[in-house]
C-alpha positions as CSV (number, residue, x, y, z in Angstrom):
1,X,-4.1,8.0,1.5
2,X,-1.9,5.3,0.0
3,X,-2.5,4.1,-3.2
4,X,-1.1,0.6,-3.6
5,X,-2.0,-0.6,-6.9
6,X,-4.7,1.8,-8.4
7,X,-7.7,0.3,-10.7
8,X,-8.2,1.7,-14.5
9,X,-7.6,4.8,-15.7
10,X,-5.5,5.6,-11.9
11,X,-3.6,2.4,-12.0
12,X,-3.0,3.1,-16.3
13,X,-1.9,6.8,-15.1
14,X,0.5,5.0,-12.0
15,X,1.8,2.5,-14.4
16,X,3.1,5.3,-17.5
17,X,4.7,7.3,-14.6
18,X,6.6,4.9,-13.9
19,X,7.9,3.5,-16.8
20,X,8.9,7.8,-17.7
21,X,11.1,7.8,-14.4
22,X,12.5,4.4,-15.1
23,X,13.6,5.4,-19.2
24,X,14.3,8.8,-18.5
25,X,17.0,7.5,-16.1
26,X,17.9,4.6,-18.4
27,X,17.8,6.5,-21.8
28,X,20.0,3.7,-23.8
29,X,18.0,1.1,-22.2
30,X,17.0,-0.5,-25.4
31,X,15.4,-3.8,-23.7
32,X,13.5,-1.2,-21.2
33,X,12.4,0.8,-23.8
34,X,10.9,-2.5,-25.8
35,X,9.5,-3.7,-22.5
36,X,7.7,0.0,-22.2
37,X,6.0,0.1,-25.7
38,X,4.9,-3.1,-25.1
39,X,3.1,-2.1,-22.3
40,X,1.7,0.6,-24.2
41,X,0.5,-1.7,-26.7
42,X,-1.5,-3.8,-24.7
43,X,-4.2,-1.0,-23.8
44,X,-6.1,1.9,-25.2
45,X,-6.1,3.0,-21.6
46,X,-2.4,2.5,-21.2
47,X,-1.5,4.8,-24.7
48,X,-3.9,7.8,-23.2
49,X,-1.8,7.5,-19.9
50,X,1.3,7.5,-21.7
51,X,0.3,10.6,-23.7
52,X,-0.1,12.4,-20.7
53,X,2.2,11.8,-18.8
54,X,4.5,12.5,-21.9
55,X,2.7,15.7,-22.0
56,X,3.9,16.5,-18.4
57,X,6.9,16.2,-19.2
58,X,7.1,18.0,-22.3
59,X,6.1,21.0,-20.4
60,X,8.7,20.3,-17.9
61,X,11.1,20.6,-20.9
62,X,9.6,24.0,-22.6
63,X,9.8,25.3,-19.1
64,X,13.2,24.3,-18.8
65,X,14.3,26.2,-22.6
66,X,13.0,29.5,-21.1
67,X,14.2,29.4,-17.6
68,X,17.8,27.6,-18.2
69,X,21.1,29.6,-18.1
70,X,22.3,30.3,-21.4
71,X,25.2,27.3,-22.4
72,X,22.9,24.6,-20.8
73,X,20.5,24.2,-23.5
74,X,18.6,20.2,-23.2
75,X,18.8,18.8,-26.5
76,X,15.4,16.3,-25.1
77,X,13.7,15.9,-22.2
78,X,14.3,12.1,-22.3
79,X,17.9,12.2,-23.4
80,X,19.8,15.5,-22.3
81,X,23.4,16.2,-21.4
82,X,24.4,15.8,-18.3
83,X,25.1,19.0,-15.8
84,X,23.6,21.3,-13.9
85,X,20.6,21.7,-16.4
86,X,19.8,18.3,-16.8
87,X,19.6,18.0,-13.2
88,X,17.4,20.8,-12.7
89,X,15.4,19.7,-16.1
90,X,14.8,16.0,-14.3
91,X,13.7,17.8,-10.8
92,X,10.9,19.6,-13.0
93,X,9.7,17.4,-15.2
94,X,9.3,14.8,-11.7
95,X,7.5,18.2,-10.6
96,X,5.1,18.2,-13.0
97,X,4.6,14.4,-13.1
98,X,3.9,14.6,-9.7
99,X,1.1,17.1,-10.0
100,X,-0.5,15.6,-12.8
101,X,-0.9,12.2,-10.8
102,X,-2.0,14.1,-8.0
103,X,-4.8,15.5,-10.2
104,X,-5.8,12.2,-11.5
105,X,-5.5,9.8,-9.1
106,X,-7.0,12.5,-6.3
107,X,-4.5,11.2,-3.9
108,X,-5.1,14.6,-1.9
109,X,-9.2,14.7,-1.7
110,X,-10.0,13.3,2.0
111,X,-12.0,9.9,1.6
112,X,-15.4,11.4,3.1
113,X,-17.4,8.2,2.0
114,X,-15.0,6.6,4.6
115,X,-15.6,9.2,7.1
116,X,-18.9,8.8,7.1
117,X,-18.8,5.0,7.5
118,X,-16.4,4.6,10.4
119,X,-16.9,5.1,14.2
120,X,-13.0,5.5,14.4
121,X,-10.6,6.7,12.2
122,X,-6.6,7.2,12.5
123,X,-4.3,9.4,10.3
124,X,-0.8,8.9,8.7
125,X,1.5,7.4,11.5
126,X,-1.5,7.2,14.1
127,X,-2.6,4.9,16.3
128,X,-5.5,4.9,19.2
129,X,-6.1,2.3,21.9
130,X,-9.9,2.5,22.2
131,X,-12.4,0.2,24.8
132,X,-15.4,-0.9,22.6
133,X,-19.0,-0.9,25.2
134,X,-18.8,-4.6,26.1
135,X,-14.8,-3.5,27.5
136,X,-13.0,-4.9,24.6
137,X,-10.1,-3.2,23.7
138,X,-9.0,-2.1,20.0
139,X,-5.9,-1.1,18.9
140,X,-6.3,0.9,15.6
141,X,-3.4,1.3,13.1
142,X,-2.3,4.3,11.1
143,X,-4.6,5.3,8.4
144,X,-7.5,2.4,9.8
145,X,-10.8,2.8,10.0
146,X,-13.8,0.9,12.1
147,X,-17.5,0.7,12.4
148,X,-19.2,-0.5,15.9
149,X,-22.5,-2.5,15.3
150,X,-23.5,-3.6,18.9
151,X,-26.6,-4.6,18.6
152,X,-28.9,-7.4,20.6
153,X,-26.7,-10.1,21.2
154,X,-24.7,-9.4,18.4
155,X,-21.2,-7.0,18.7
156,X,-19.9,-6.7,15.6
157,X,-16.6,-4.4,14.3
158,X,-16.5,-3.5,10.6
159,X,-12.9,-3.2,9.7
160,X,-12.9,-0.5,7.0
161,X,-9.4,0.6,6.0
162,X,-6.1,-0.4,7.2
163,X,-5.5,-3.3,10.5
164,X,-6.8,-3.2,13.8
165,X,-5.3,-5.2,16.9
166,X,-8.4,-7.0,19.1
167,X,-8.8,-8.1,22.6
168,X,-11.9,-9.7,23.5
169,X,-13.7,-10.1,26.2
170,X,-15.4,-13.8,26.1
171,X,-19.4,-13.4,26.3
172,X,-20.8,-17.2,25.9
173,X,-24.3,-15.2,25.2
174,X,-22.9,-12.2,23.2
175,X,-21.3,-13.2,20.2
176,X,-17.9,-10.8,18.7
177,X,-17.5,-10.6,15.2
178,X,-14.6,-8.9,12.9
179,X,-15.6,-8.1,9.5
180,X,-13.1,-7.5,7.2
181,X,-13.8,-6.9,3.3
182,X,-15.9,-10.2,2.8
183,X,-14.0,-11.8,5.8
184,X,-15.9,-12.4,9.0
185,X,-13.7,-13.7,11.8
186,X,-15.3,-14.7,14.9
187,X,-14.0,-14.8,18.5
188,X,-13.4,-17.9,20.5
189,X,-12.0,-15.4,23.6
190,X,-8.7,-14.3,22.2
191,X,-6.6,-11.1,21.7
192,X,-5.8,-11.3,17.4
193,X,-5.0,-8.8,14.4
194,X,-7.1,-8.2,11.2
195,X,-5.2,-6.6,8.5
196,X,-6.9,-5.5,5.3
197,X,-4.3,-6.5,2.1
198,X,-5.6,-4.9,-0.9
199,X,-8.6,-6.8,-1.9
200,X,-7.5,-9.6,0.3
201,X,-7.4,-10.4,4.7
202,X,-4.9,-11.4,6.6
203,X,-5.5,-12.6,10.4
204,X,-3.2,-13.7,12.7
205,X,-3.7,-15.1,16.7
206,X,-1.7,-14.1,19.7
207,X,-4.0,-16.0,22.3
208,X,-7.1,-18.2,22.2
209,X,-8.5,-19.0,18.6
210,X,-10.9,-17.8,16.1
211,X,-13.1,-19.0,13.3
212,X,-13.4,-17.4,9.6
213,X,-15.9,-17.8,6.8
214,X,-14.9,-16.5,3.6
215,X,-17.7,-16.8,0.9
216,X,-17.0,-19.7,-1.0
217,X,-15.2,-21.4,1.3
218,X,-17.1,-24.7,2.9
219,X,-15.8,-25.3,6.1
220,X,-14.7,-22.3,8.8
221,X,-11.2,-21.7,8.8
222,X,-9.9,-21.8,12.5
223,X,-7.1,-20.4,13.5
224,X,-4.9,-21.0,17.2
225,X,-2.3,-18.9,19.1
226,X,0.7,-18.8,17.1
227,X,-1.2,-19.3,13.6
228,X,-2.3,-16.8,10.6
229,X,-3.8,-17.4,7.3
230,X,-4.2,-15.1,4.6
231,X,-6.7,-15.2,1.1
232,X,-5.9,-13.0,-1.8
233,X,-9.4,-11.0,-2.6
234,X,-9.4,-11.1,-6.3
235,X,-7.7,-15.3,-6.8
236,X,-9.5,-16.5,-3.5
237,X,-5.5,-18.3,-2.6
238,X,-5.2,-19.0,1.2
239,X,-2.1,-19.2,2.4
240,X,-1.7,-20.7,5.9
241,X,1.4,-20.7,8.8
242,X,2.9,-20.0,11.7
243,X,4.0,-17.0,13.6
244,X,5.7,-15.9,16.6
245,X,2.9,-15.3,19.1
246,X,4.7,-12.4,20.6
247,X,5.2,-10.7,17.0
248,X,1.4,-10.5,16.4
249,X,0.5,-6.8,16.8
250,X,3.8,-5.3,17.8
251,X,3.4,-2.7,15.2
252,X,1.5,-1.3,17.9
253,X,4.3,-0.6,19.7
254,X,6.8,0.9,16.6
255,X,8.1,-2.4,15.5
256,X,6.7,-4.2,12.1
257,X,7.7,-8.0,11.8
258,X,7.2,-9.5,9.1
259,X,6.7,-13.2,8.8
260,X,5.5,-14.3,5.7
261,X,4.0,-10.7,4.1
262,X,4.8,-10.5,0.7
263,X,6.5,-7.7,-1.1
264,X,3.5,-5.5,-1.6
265,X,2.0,-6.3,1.5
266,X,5.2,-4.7,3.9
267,X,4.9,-2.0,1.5
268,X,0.8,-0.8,1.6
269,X,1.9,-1.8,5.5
270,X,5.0,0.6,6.2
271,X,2.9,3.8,3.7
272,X,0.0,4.1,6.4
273,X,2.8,5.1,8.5
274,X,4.4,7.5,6.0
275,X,3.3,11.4,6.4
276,X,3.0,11.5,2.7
277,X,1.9,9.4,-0.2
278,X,3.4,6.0,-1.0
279,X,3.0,4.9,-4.6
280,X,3.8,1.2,-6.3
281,X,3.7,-0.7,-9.4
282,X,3.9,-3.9,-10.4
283,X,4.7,-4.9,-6.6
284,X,2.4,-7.1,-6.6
285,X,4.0,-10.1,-9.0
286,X,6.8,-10.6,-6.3
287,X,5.1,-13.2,-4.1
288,X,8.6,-14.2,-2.3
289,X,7.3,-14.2,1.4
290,X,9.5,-11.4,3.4
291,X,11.1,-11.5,7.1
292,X,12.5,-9.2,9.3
293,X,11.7,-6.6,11.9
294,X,11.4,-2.9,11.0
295,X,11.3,0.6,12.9
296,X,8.2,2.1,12.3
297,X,9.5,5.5,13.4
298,X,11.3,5.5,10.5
299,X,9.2,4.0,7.3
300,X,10.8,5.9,4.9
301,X,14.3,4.4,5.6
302,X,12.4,0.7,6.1
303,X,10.6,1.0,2.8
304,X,14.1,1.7,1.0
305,X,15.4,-1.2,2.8
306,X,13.0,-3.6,1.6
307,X,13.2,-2.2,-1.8
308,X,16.7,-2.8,-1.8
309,X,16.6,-6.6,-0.4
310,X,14.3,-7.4,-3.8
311,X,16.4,-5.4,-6.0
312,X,14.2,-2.5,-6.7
313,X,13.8,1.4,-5.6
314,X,12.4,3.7,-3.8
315,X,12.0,7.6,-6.1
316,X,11.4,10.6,-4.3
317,X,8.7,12.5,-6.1
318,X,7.7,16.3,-5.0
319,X,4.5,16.9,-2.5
320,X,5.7,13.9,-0.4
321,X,5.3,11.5,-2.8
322,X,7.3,8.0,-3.0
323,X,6.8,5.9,-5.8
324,X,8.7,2.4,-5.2
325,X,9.6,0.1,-8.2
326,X,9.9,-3.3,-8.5
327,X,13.4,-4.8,-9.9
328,X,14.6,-5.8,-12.9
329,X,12.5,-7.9,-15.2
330,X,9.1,-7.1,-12.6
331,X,7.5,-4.6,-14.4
């Protein structure tokens, strides 16, 4: 699964790993280093998360005393010469960071309560083209998930996980409904994409219109060809604009365009295509809408690509983990 950001303890444990990769790199960092024990300061849960991952690495280091040719001694595991054994030293400790977050976070355990839910589910880099009863068409996304409620004169989808591409067939007596966290976007006869984004929705038209009711929200957002809008889950901020018609849902066919998704948004995006595990923190402050059109065939070199256009980083961790972090002054 990808973990993009992680709540509590997880999020605490995400959070000190970082910080770790980013001052063991940047030992002499004394503005870094501030910037870190002020983090730590600000939680109980953030201290425990430190300790352990501090922990992790100090076992990293006692490995490294017994198992390092003699001459290549590491004087610390955050400050160490540089040279063969310091390399080897960093590669371990990453190791063992990497398997502690593993551990904690559970990235590995299958999401069975998700299973269990969904008609449809797609893995890592997937997608399926499926025809729903009433001969609708969905086009499910890597690592999506959706539930069919077809019922009287009712259809309803359940978006569970990930995005999902729609074509509908118009039914004047037979309503069609998308359900997307607490999102329910209703079909005026139109082919459009639901995306879940984190606790938020974004929709976006490519023909015809639709109407969405948010809780909260008075009047039915309605949406036309050529038109998406977009509400952060925890804030309740809409954002509303255009967008190339043709663009909407071309992920299905290996290209991602983005038009107005923030930072953190392309990046939750580009992991469901990633084989492995995509990691972030503190993503999510960089609200500096992004454009651009990336090969999905390749998400590992797009996600270093848009880490790079923001200033910040994309670390290979062990087990197929990524963890990408934000610039300078972000975190």
């Amino acid at each position: 699964m990808t973990a993009t950001p992680l709540p509590g303890r997880d999020e605490a444990m995400l959070e000190a790993a970082s910080w770790k990769i980013r001052l063991n790199e940047a030992p002499d960092d004394e503005a870094l280093a501030a910037a870190c024990a002020a983090w730590r300061a600000r939680s109980v849960l953030h201290e425990a998360a430190w300790r352990r991952v501090e922990k992790a690495w100090g076992v990293a280091g006692g490995l490294a005393g017994e198992n390092m040719p003699a001459g290549e001694a590491v004087s610390s595991v955050g400050r160490h010469r540089p040279g063969r054994g310091g390399r080897w030293l960093r590669r371990t400790a990453l190791g063992v960071a990497a398997s502690v977050l593993v551990g904690a976070v559970g990235l590995r355990a299958p999401d069975l309560v998700l299973r269990l839910r969904a008609d449809y589910v797609t893995g890592a880099g997937e997608t399926r083209t499926l025809a729903l009863p009433d001969g609708s068409t969905v086009i499910l996304g890597p690592r999506s998930a959706i539930a069919l409620h077809y019922a009287g004169r009712e259809r309803a989808v359940a978006l569970l996980e990930g995005e999902a591409f729609f074509t509908v067939v118009h039914d004047a007596a037979h309503g069609f409904s998308v359900t997307a966290a607490r999102a329910v976007v209703r079909d005026i006869g139109t082919a459009f994409d639901v995306r879940l984004a984190g606790a938020g929705v974004a929709v976006a038209v490519k023909e015809g219109m639709v109407g969405i009711s948010w809780p909260g929200r008075g009047a039915l957002v309605r949406l036309a060809s050529g038109q998406q809008w977009a509400v952060d889950g925890a804030s309740g901020r809409e954002q509303r604009g255009e967008v190339d018609p043709a663009g909407v849902g071309a992920w299905a066919s290996g290209h991602l365009v983005l038009d107005g998704m923030t930072l953190a948004d392309a990046v939750r995006t580009l992991g469901r295509y990633y084989a492995g595990t995509v990691l972030t923190h503190g993503l999510e402050r960089d609200r500096v809408p992004m454009g651009g059109v990336y090969d999905l065939h390749r998400p590992k070199e797009a996600l270093e690509a848009i880490s790079a256009l923001h200033g910040g980083r994309v670390v290979s961790l062990p087990a197929g983990l990524l963890l990408v972090l934000p610039g300078p002054g972000a975190g």
